[in-house]
C-alpha positions as a printed Julia matrix, in Angstrom:
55×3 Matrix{Float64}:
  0.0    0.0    0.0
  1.4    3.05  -1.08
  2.6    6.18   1.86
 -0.68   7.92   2.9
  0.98  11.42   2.74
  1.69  12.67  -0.41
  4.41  15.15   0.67
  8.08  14.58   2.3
  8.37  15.03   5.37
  4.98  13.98   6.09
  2.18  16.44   7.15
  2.65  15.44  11.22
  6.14  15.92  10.93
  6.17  18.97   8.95
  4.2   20.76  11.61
  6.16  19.16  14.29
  9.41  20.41  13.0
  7.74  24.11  12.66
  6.16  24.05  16.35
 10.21  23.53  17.15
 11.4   25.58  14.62
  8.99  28.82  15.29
  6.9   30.47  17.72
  2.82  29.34  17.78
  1.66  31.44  15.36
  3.88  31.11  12.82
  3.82  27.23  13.24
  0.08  27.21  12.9
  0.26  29.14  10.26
  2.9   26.83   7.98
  1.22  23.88   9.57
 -2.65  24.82   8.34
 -1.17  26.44   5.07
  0.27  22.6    4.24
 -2.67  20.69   5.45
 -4.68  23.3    2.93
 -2.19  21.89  -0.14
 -2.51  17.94   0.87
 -5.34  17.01  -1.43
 -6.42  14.81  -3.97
 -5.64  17.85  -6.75
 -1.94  17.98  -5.38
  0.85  15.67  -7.04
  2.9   16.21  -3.28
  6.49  16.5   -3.75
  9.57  16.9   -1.54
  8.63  20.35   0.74
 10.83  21.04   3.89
 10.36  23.67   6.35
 11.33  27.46   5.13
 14.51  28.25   6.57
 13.71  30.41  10.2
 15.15  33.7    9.22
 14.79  35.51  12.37
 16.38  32.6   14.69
């Protein structure tokens, strides 16, 4: 059965790294924004985090 996520890292893990990476807002906001592209329209494809500019 093929991976249930159709992006790399997966969805979970995306927003996992970004609740690390940033504060709460900005986490939600990459976290919903990705859930938003993970549908049956989407291809998926390799999308890491954004690099955190502001450290």
């Amino acid at each position: 059965m093929p991976p249930a996520c159709r992006f790399t890292p997966t969805c979970s893990e995306y927003a996992a790294q970004a609740f690390q990476e940033y504060g709460f807002f900005r986490a939600m906001q990459l976290s919903i924004w990705r859930i938003l592209r993970c549908n049956p329209l989407s291809r998926g494809f390799d999308d890491p985090l954004p690099p955190n500019t502001k450290g």
